[in-house]
C-alpha positions as CSV (number, residue, x, y, z in Angstrom):
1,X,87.9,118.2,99.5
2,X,83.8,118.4,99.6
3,X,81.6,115.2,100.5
4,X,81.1,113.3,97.8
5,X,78.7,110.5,99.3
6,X,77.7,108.9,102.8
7,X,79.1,104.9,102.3
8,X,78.3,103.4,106.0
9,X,76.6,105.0,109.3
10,X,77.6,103.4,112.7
11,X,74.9,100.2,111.8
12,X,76.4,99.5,108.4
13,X,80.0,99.0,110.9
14,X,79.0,97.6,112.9
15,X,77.4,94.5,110.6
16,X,80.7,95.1,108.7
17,X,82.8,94.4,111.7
18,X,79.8,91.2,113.0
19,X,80.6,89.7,109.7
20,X,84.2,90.0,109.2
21,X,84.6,88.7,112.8
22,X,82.3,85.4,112.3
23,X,84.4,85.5,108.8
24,X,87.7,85.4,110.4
25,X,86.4,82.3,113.2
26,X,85.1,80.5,110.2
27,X,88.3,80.8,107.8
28,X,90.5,79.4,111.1
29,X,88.1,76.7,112.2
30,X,88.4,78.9,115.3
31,X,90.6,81.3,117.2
32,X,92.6,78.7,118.6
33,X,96.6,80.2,117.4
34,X,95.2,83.3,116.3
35,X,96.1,87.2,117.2
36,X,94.6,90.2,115.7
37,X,97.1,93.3,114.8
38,X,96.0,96.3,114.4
39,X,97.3,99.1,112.2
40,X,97.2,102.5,114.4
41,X,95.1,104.5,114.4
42,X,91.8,103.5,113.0
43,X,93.2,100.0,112.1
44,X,93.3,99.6,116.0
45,X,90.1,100.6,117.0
46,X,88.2,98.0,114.2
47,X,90.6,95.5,115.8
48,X,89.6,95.8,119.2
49,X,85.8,96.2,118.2
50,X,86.2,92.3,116.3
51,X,88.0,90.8,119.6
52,X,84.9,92.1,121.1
53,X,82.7,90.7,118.7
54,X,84.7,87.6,118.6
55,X,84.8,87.4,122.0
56,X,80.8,87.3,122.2
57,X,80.5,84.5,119.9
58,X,83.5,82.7,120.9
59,X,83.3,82.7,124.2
60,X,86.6,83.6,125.2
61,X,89.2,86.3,123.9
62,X,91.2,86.3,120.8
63,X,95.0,87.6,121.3
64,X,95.4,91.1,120.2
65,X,97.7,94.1,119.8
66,X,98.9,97.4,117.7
67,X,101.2,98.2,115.1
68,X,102.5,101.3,114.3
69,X,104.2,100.8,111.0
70,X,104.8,104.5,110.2
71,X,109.0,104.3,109.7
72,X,108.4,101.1,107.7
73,X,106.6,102.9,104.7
74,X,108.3,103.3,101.7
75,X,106.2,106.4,100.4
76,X,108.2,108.8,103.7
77,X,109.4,111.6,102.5
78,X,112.2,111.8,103.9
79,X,114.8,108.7,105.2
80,X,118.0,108.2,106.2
81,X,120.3,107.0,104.3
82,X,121.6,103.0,106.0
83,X,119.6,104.0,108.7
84,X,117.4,100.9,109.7
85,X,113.9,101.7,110.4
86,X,112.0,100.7,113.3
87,X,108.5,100.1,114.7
88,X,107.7,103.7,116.3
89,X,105.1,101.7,118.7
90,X,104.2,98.1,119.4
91,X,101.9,96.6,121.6
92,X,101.6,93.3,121.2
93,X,101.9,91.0,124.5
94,X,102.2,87.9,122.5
95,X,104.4,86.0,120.7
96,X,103.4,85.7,117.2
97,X,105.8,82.5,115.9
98,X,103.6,79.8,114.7
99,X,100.6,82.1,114.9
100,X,97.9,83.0,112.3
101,X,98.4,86.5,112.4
102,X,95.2,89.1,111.2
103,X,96.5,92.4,110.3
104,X,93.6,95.0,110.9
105,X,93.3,98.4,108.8
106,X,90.4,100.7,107.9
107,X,91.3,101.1,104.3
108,X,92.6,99.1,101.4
109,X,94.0,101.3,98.8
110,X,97.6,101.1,97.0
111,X,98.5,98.0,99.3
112,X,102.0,100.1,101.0
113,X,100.8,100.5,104.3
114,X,100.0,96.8,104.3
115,X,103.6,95.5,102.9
116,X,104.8,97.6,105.7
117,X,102.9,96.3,108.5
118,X,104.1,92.9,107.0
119,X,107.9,93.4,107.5
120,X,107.4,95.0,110.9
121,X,105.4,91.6,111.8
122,X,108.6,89.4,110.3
123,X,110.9,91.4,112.1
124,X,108.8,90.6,115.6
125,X,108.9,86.7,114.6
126,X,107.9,84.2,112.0
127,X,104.0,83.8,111.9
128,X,102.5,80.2,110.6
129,X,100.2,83.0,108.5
130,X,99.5,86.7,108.1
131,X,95.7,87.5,106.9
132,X,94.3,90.7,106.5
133,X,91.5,92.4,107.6
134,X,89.8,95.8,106.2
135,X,86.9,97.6,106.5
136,X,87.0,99.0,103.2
137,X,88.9,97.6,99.9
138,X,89.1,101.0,97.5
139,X,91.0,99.1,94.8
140,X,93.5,101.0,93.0
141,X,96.4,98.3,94.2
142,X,100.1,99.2,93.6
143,X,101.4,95.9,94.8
144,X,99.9,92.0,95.0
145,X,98.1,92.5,98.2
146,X,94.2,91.6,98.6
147,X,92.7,91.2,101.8
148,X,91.0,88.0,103.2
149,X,88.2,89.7,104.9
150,X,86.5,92.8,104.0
151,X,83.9,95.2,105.5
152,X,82.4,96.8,102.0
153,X,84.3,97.2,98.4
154,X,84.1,100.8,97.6
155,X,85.4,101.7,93.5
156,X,87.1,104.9,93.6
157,X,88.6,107.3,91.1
158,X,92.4,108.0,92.2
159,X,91.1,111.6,92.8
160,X,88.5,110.4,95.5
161,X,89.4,109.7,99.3
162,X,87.6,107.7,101.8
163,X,87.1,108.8,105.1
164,X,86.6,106.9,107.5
165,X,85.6,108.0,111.0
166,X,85.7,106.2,114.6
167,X,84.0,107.2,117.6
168,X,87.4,106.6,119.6
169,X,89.2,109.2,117.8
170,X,86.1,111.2,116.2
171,X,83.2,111.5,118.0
172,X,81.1,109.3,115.2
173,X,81.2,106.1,113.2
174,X,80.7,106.9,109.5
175,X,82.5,106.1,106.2
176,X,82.4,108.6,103.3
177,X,83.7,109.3,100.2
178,X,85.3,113.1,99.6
179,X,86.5,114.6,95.8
């Protein structure tokens, strides 16, 4: 794959993630009832960069924690056959009945790795809402999923990918489409 285009540098993020937090307090008249989910990996990192944003304007912390939804995709290549599939890692503190739950991710595309983080968030309790969070919506949707907040809106061709990179795991902040 060869880089196609530079989409956002560690400012263009960073206002991403500023306005998508102050989107999110907005939307729920507050965090009051409200814990952000992250999606490992990147998913993760953007949710723990808008609890600190939201934290700043707030005043106080937002409830958090992780997700690791890899055993609930439907798109594994292999699975076993009546074996029940389970959340490989979850880190969330909190209960999350009655809560408005934010699912976090760094990418938008066919909409699977979403439905899958929302049956792993069923099977941990029933949230009053789930709401989701992205940094980027590609389009390209295989199922009815849309998010509630997004960083940029990025048309692709299927044969594109986005990459997006996160100091935490990368060494930079930078989104950019490959062909």
């Amino acid at each position: 794959m060869v880089e196609k285009a530079d989409i956002l540098d560690e400012q263009a993020i960073s206002r991403a993630i500023t306005r998508i937090a102050h989107e999110i307090i907005e939307r729920n008249k507050g965090i009051d009832d409200c814990i952000l989910v992250g999606i490992k990996t990147r998913g993760a990192f953007i949710a723990k960069r808008l609890a600190e944003k939201i934290e700043k304007i707030e005043g106080r912390p937002i409830l958090k924690g992780e997700l690791d939804i890899t055993l609930y995709r439907d798109d594994l290549s292999v699975k076993t056959k009546n074996q029940e599939p389970l959340v490989q890692q979850v880190d969330i503190e909190h209960s999350i009945l009655d809560k408005k739950v934010i699912l976090v991710d760094d990418v938008l595309y066919t909409g699977r790795t979403v439905r899958a983080a929302m049956d792993a968030v069923m099977d941990l309790g029933r949230p009053a809402q789930i709401q989701l969070a992205v940094l980027i919506d590609r389009g390209h949707r295989e199922l009815p999923i849309r998010a509630d907040f997004v960083g940029k809106n990025i048309p692709t061709s299927s044969d594109e990918r986005i990459i997006v990179q996160m100091v935490e795991s990368d060494q930079v902040d930078r989104v950019a489409i490959h062909e």
